[in-house]
C-alpha positions as CSV (number, residue, x, y, z in Angstrom):
1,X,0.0,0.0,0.0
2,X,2.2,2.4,-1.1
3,X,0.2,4.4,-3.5
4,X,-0.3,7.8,-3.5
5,X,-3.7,7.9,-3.3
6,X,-6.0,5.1,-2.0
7,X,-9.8,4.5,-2.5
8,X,-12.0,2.2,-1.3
9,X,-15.5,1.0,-2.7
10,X,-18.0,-1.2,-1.6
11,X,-20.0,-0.9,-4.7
12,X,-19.6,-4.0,-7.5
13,X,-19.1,-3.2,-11.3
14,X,-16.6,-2.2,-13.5
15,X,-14.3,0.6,-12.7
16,X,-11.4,1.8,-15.0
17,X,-9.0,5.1,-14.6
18,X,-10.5,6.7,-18.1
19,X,-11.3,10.2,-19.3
20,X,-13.1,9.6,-22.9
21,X,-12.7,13.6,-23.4
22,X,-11.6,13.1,-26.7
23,X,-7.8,13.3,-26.1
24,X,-5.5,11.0,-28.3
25,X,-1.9,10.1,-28.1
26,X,-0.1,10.2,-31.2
27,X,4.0,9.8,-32.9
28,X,5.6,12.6,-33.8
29,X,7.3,11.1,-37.1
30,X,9.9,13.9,-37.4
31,X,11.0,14.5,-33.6
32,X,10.8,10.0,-33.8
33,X,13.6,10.4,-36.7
34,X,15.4,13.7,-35.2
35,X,15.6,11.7,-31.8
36,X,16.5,8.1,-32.8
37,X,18.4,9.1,-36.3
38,X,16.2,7.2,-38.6
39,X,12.3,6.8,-39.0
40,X,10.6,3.8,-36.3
41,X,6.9,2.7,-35.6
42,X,6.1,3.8,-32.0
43,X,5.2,0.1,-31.1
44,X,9.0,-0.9,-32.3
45,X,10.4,2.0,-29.5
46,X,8.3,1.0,-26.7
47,X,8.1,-2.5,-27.0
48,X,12.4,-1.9,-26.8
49,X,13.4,-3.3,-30.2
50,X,14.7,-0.2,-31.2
51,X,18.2,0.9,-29.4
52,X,17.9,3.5,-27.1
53,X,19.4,6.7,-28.0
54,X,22.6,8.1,-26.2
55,X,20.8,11.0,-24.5
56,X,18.0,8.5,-23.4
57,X,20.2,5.9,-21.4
58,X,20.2,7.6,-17.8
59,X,16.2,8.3,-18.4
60,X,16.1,4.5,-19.3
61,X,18.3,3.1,-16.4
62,X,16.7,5.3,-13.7
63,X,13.2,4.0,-14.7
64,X,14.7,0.3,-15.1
65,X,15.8,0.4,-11.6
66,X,12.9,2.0,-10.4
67,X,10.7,-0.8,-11.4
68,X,13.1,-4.1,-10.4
69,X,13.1,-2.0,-7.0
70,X,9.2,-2.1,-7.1
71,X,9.1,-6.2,-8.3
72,X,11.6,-6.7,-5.8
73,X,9.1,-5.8,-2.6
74,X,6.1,-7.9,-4.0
């Protein structure tokens, strides 16, 4: 229990963290190239087949050890 906010329901259903207010999520195609030097899918970067770029490794490693730290207290 180590979230930052907690809630508690007695109520049965479906609940789901979700704002349908129209906002979408989409790749930049140019910054994509600029950034990793040649043009890649967005599923190819996140899903890690593509090799992160120089100025990305301490972002990577910090969020790497972040989450082995969190598996690590299950």
């Amino acid at each position: 229990m180590n979230a930052e906010l907690l809630t508690y329901s007695r109520s049965k259903g479906l609940f789901a963290g979700v704002d349908l207010d129209g906002t979408s999520v989409s790749q930049n195609k140019e910054d994509t190239q600029v950034f990793f030097g040649a043009p890649h899918r967005f599923e190819s970067v996140l899903k890690g087949n593509v090799a992160v770029p120089e100025g990305a490794v301490p972002f990577v490693r910090t969020v790497a050890r972040y989450f082995v730290e969190s598996k690590n207290r299950k």
